[in-house]
N, C-alpha and C positions, 0 to 999 in steps of 0.2 A: 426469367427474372423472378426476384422473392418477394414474396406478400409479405405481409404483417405477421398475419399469424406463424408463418416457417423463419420467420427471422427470431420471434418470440419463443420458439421451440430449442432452437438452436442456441437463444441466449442464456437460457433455464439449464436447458444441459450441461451450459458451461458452467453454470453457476453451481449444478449440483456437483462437479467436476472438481469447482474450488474450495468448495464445502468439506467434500470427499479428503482432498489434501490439507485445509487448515488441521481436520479432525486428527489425522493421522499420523502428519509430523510438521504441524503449527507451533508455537509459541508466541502467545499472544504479548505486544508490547506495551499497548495502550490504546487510546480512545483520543478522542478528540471531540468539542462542542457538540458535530452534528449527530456523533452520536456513530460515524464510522470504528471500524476497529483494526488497528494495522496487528501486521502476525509479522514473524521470520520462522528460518525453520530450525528446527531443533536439532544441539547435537554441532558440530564444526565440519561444514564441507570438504570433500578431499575431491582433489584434486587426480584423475589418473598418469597423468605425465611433469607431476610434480610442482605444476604450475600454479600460479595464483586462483583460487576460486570466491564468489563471493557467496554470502550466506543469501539465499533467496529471501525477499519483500515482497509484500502485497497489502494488501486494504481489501476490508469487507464492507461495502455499502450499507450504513441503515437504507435501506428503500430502493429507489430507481438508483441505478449508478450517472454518478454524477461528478465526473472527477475535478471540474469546478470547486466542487467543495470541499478540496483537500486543501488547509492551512497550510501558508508557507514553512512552519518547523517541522510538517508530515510531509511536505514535499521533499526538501530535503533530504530528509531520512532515506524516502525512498527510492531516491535516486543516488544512491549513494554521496552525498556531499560530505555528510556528517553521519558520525558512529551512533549518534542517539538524537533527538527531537532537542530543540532549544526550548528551553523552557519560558514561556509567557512574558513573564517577569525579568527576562534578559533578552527579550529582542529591541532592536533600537530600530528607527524608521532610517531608512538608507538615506531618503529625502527628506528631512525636515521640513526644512521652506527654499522658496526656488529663488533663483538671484536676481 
């Protein structure tokens, strides 16, 4: 079983891991409120069998990772819904008021 501290090592690793790859072939797209910062990668994915590939996503945590605090137009993004972030100022409430 894993303690704290070997979980904590292993998390750090990963992080220096994703660090490693934003630096290397990152493209930073934006930020958001809390202050996270999402990447894609740079340059257009190929495909080796000719097939569709998609450009890699990720988010870099200000602080503890906390993926609660990704905003629904960063969520999106990142799961491929939409090609870019909606912007603030054109999101509408899906719910207004209830019936």
């Amino acid at each position: 079983m894993m303690n704290s501290e070997n979980f904590s090592l292993v998390r750090r690793a990963s992080q220096v891991g994703t660090l490693l790859r934003t630096f290397l072939q990152g493209k930073e797209v934006g930020h958001d409120q809390f202050g996270n910062r999402y990447f894609c990668e740079r340059g257009k994915p190929r495909a080796a069998d000719g097939g569709r590939v998609r450009q890699k996503r990720w988010v870099i945590y200000k602080g503890e990772p906390e993926p609660t605090k990704i905003p629904p137009e960063w969520h999106i993004w990142l799961h491929y819904t939409a090609d870019a972030p909606i912007p603030e100022n054109e999101r509408k409430a899906r719910f207004s008021r209830c019936l």
